[in-house]
KEBAZA-572402 format. One line per 10 residues: number of its first residue (from 1); for each residue x, y, z of C-alpha. Coordinates in Angstrom, 3 decimals. Layout:
<pts>
NUM = X,Y,Z; ...
</pts>
This chain:
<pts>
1 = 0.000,0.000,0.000; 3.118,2.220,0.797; 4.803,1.177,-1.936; 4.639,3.695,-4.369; 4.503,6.977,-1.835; 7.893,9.140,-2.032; 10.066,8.381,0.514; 10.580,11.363,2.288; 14.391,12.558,2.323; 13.774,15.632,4.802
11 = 16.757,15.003,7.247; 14.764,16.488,10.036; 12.955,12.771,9.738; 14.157,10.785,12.366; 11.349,7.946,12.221; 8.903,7.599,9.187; 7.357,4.584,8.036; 9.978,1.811,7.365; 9.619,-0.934,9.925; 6.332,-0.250,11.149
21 = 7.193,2.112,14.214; 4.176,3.089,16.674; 4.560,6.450,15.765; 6.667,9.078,13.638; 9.386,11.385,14.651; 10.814,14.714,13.412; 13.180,16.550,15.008; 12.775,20.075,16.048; 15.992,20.956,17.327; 19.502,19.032,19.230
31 = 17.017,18.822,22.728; 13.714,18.264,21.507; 11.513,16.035,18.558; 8.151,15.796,18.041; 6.491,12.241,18.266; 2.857,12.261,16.189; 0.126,9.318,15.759; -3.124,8.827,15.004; -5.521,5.724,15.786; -9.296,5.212,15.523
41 = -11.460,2.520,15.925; -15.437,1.467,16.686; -16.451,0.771,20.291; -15.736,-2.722,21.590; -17.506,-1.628,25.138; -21.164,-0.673,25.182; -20.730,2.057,27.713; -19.414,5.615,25.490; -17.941,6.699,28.419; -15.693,3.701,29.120
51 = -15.440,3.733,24.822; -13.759,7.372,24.823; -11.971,6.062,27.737; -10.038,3.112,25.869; -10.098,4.972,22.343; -7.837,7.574,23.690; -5.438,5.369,25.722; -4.867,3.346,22.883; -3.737,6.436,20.874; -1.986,7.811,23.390
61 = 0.124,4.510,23.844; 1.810,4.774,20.299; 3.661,8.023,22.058; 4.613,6.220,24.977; 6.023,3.094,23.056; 8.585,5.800,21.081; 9.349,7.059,24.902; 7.726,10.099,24.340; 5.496,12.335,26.783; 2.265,13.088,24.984
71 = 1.108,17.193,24.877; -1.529,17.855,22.658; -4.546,15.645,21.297; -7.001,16.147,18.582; -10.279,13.822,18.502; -11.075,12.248,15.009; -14.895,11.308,15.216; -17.724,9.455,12.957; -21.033,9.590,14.775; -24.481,8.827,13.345
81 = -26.039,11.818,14.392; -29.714,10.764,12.994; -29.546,7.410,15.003; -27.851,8.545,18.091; -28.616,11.073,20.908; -25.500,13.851,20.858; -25.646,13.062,24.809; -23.752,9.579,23.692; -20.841,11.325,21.652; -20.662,14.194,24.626
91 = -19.717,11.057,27.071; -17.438,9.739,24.006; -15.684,12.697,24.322; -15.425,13.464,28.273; -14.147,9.378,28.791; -11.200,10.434,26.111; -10.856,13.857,27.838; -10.685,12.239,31.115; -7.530,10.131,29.605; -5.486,12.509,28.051
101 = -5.509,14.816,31.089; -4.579,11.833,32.914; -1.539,11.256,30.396; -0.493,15.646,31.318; -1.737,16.273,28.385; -4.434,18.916,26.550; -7.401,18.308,24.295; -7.502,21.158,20.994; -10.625,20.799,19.411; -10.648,17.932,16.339
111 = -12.880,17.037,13.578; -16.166,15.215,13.058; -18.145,13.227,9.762; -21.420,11.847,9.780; -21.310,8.365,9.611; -22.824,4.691,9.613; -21.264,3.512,12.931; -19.603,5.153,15.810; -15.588,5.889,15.544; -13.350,7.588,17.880
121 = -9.754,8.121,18.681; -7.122,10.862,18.630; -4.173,11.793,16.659; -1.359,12.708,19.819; 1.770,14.893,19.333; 4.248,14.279,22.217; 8.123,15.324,22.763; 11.153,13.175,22.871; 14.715,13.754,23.650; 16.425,12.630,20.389
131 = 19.039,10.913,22.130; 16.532,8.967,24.578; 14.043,7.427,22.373; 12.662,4.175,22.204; 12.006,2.321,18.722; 11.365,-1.629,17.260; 14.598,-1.618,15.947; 16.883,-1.600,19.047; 16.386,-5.120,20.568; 19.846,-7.012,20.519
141 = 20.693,-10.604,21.307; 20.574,-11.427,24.415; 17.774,-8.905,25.372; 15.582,-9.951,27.852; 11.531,-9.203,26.756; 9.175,-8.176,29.266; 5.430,-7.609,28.555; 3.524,-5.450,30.627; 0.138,-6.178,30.322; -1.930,-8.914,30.134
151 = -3.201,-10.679,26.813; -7.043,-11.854,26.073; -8.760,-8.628,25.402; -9.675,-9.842,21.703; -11.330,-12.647,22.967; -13.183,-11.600,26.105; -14.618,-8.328,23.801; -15.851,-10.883,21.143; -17.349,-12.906,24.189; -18.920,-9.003,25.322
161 = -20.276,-8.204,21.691; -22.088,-11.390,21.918; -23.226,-10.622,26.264; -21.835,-13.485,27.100; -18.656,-12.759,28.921; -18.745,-12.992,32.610; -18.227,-10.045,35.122; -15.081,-11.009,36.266; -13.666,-11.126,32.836; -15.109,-7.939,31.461
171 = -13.858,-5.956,34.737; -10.433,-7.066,34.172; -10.325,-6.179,30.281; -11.920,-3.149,30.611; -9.722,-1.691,33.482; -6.495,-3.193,31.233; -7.619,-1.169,28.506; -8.557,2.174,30.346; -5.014,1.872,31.935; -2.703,4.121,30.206
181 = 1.055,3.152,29.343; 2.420,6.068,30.622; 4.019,4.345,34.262; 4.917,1.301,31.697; 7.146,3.749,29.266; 8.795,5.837,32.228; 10.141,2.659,33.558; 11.356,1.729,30.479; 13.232,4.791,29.841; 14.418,5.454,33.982
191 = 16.042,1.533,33.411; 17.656,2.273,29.955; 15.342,0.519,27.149; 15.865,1.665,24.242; 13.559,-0.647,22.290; 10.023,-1.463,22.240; 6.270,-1.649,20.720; 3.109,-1.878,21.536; 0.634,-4.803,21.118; -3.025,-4.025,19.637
201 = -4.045,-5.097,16.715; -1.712,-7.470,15.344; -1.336,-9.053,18.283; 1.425,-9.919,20.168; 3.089,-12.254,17.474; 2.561,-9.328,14.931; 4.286,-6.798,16.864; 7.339,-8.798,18.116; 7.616,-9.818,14.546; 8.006,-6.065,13.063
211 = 10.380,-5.433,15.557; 12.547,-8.881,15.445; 12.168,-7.378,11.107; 13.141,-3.529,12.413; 15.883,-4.619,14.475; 17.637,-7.835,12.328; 16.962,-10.669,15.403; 14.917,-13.141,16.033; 12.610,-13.088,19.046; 12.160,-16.541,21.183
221 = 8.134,-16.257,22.993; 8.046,-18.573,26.096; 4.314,-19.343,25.681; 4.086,-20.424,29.660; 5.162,-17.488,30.871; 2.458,-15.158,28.698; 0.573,-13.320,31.219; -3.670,-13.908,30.428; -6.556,-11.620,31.664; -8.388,-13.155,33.911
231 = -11.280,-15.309,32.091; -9.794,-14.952,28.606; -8.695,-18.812,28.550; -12.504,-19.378,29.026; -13.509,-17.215,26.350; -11.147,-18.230,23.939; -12.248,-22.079,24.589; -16.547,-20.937,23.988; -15.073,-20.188,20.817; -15.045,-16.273,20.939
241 = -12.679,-14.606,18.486; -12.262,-12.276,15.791; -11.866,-12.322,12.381; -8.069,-10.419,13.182; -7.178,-13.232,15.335; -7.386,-15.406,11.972; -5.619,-12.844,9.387; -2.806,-12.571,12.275; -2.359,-16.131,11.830; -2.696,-16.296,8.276
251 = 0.199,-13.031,7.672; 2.552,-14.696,9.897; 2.717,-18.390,9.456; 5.752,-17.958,6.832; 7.809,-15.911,9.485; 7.327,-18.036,13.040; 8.076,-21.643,13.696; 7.370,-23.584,17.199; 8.817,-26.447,18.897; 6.983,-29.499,18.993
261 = 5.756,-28.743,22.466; 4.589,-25.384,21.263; 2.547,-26.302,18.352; -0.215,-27.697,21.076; 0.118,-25.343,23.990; -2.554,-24.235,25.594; -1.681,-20.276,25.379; -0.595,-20.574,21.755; -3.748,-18.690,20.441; -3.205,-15.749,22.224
271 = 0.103,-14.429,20.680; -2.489,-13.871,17.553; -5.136,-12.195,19.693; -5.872,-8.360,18.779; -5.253,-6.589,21.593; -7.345,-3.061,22.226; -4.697,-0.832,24.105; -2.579,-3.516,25.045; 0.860,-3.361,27.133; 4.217,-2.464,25.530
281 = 6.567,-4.937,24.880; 10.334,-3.937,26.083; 13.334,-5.621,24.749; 15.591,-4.779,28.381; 19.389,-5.490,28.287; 19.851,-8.760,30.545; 21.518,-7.223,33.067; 19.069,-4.041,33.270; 15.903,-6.806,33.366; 15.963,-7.037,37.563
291 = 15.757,-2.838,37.442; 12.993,-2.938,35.000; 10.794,-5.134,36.933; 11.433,-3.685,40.365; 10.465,0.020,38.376; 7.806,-1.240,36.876; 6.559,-2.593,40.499; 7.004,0.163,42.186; 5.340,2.072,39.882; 2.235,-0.330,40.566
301 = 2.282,-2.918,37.804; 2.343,-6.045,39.120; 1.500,-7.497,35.328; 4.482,-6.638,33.736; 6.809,-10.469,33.365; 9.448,-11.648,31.165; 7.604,-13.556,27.991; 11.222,-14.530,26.228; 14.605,-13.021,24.728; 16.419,-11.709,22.056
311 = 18.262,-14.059,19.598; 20.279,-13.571,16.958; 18.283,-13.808,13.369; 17.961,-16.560,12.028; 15.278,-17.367,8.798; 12.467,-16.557,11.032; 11.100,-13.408,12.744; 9.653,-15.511,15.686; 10.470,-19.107,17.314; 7.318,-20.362,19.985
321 = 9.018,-22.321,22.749
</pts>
């Protein structure tokens, strides 16, 4: 699809569109580059507050994944204004409001279409020391990676869409998705990573994959060690999934192999799952790993675990042990 747009030679670019980074960055001076995104999506939560909520954390996380502090948002929005009372797209609005103050940052105005179904999101600009960034192409061999949130939220929302996910399970996706990345990416940064992503749509096996591509390694996933929301096995199990969970599969089966134990594990499924404002996933220099986790901690995530490491390339983006 990108294929045949100019590639930009503007040497103010810092971060553009090769390897599938969560964001762009330009620099602005020696001390300071801008870090911009934009994401938008329908609601996978019936509440519009709790929507607006989970639509802006998930843009906002694209700024924390680059190790950037978000400033400014703008709200993109399709409403169907003949179908729907305005009252519905006001609470849209305050649950995204309520999430970008809580990332220190400030709501400008934005831009709104009539249209068939409800979309929100927000396109972010943050600020990044040049020199202290984070990308997907900085993991090295012998990294250790940590993920820091639970997976299952594709599941347990297709179990929702259909009302037939328990309380339990809903409670726990919905608070993982509110939460914002923001104590996740200042950990990351005070401990010295200098690479990561974050996992939504693509799943976790998509993401790892651009950056094992961005940064010329191969990433090893220890499948037991995956962190799962709390009811998501069950889910998965009724059956409830998405059509993503399938094309994830389907894109990536020439880039991943598995051991034999791997090809039947229980967990397998979920490195595929879509995740809506999922953790990020930190490639942490081994000996920097124990500092991480004791940040991260501290900070109040008690999620965050070591899922694998860093190897060197070899003819596959991903190995499943």
């Amino acid at each position: 699809m990108l294929r045949d747009i100019p590639t930009p030679n503007d040497p103010a670019l810092m971060i553009g569109v090769e390897h599938f980074s969560d964001a762009g960055i330009y620099r602005l001076t020696d001390e300071i580059a801008l870090v911009q995104t934009l994401d938008f999506f329908p609601p996978g939560v019936d509440d519009p507050y709790t929507f607006g909520q989970i639509a802006a954390a998930n843009s906002l996380s694209d700024v924390y994944a680059m190790g950037g502090t978000p400033r400014t948002a703008l709200n993109i929005v399709g409403f169907p204004d003949k179908d729907l009372p305005m009252e519905v797209l006001g609470q849209i609005l305050q649950g995204g409001a309520e999430r970008v103050h809580a990332a220190g940052a400030v709501v400008l105005g934005g831009h709104s279409v009539r249209d068939s179904e409800i979309k929100f999101g927000l396109s972010v600009t943050g600020i990044v020391h040049p020199e202290r960034m984070m990308t997907n192409e900085n993991a090295k061999p012998g990294d250790v990676l940590v993920l820091t949130k639970a997976l299952g939220t594709g599941f347990i929302t297709s179990a929702m869409r259909k009302e037939d996910a328990p309380d339990e399970a809903v409670q726990a996706a919905t608070a993982s998705m509110v939460e914002l990345n923001r104590v996740a990416s200042e950990s990351a940064l005070a401990a010295g990573v200098t690479a990561s992503t974050d996992i939504t749509g693509f799943g976790l096996a998509g993401h790892a994959s651009e950056m094992a591509g961005g940064s010329d390694v191969t990433m090893e996933i220890h499948l037991d060690q995956l962190p799962l929301l709390p009811g998501s096995m069950a889910m998965h199990l009724a059956g409830f999934t998405s059509g993503a969970n399938a094309s994830n599969l389907a894109f990536l089966k020439n880039r991943v192999t598995a051991s034999a134990s791997a090809q039947f594990h229980e967990n397998l499924p979920f490195v595929y799952d879509p995740q809506t404002s999922g953790g990020l996933l930190l490639a942490v220099a081994e000996d920097k790993a124990d500092d991480l986790l004791a940040r991260l901690r501290d900070a109040g995530n008690s999620i965050a675990t070591p899922v694998g490491r860093v190897i060197e390339r070899t003819s596959m983006d991903l190995v499943f042990a």
